[in-house]
C-alpha positions in Angstrom: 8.7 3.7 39.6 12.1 4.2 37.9 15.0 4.6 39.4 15.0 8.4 38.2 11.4 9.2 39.5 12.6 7.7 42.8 14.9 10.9 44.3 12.3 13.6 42.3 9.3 12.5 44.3 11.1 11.4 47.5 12.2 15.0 47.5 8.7 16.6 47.2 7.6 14.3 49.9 9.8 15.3 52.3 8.9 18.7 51.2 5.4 18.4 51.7 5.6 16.5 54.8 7.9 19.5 55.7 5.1 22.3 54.6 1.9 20.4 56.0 2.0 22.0 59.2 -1.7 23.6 59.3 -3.6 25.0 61.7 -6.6 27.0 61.8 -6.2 30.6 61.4 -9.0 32.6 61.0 -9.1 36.0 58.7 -7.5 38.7 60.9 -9.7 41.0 57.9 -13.1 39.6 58.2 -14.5 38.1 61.7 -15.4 34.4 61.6 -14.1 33.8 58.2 -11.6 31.4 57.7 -10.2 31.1 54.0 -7.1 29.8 52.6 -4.6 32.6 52.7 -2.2 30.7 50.4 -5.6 31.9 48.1 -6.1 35.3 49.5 -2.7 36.1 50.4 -4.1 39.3 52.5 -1.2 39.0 55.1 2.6 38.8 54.0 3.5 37.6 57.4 1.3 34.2 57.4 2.7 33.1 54.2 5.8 30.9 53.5 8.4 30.9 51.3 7.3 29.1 48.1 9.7 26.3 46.8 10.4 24.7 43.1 11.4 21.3 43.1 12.5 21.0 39.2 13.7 17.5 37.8 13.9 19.2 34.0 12.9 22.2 32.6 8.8 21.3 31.6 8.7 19.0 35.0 8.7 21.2 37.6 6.4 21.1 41.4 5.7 24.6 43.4 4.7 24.1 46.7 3.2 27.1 48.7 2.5 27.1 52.1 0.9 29.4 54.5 -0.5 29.0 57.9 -4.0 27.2 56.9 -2.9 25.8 53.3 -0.8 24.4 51.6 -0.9 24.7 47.0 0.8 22.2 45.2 1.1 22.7 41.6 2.6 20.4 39.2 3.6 20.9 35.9 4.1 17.7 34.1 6.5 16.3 31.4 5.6 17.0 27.9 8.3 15.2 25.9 6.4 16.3 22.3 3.4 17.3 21.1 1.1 14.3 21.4 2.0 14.5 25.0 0.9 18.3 25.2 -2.1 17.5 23.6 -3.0 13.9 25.9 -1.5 16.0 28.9 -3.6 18.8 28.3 -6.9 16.9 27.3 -6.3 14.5 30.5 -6.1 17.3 32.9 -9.3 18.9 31.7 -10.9 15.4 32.4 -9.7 15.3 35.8 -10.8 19.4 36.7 -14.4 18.9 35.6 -14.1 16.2 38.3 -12.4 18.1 41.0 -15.2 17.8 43.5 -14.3 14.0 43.5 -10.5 14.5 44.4 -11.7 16.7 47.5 -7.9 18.7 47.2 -8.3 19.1 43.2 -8.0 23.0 42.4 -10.5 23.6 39.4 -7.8 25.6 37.8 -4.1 25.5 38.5 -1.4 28.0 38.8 -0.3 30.0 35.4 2.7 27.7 34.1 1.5 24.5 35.9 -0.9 21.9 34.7 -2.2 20.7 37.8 -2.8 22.0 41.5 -3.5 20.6 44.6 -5.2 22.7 47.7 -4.8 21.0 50.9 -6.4 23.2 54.2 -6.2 22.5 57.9 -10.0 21.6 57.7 -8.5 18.5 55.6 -5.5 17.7 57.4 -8.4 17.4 60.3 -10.6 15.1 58.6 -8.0 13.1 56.5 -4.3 11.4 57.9 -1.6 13.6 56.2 0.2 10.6 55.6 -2.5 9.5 53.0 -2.7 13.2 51.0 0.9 13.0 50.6 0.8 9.4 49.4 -2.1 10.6 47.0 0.0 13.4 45.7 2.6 11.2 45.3 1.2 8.3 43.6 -1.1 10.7 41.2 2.7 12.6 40.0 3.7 8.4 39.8 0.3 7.6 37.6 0.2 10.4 35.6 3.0 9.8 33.8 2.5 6.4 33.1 -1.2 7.2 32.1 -0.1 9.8 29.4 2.9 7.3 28.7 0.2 4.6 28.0 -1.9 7.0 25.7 0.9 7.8 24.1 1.7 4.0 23.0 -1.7 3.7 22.4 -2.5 6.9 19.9 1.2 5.8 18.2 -0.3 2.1 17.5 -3.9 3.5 16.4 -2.0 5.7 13.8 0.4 2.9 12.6 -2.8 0.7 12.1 -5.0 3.4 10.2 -1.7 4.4 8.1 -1.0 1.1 7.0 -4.7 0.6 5.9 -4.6 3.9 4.3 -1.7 3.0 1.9 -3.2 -0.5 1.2 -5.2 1.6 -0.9 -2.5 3.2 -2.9 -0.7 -0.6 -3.2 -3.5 -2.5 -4.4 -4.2 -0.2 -7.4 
């Protein structure tokens, strides 16, 4: 991790660890349902006050809490175009899969590129210490996986390019 990354995700941490304090809370509109209300947002009162940790303007991290869940969206660093397009393609990959990730929202918040929900039902079955350290070490990976795609689409292109004028040299 550089030493940049280091301060940006230390912060959310803290944040999160800060925000993770679920319980269960059951719908005071419907009788025995219990749904996130970060989701339903049916009572003002049980929601918290959302916070944007930003370490540029296209890398950005909204965390909303509420009584029974917690939404983490990120939105991730998109230096250029290749890097919208790998972002972009990467996070489709990873939503068709969400049911793997157990906290993966299928679609994330509008601006974001990514969301996390996190319920008391997982802070239950699951050591909060370990979803942080998940959340944190998917904002760590991410970057270096598009990073690494990146180098890797740049040195495809150079290869095919150079073949491509071979053409135009030989004749």
């Amino acid at each position: 991790m550089s030493n940049t990354l280091r301060p940006y995700l230390n912060t959310i941490r803290a944040t999160i660890q800060a925000a993770m304090c679920l319980e269960n809370f059951g719908s005071q509109i419907v009788e025995r349902h219990n749904k996130p209300e970060i989701e339903m947002k049916t009572s003002k009162e049980l929601l918290l006050n959302s916070v944007v940790i930003s370490r540029n303007k296209n890398e950005k991290v909204l965390i909303e809490g509420s009584i029974n869940s917690l939404r983490i969206s990120v939105a991730i660093k998109k230096a250029d175009e290749v890097e919208v397009i790998l972002s972009k393609r990467f996070m489709r990959f990873l939503t068709q899969r969400a049911e793997n990730f157990v906290i993966l929202r299928r679609k994330p918040v509008e601006g974001y590129d990514i969301s996390f929900l996190v319920t008391n039902a997982h802070t239950e079955s699951m050591y909060k210490h370990k979803l942080i350290d998940f959340i944190i070490q998917f904002m760590e990976d991410i970057d270096k996986e598009i990073s690494e795609m990146k180098l890797s689409v740049n040195a495809r292109a150079r290869i095919v390019a150079v073949e491509y004028l071979k053409a135009f040299q030989s004749a």
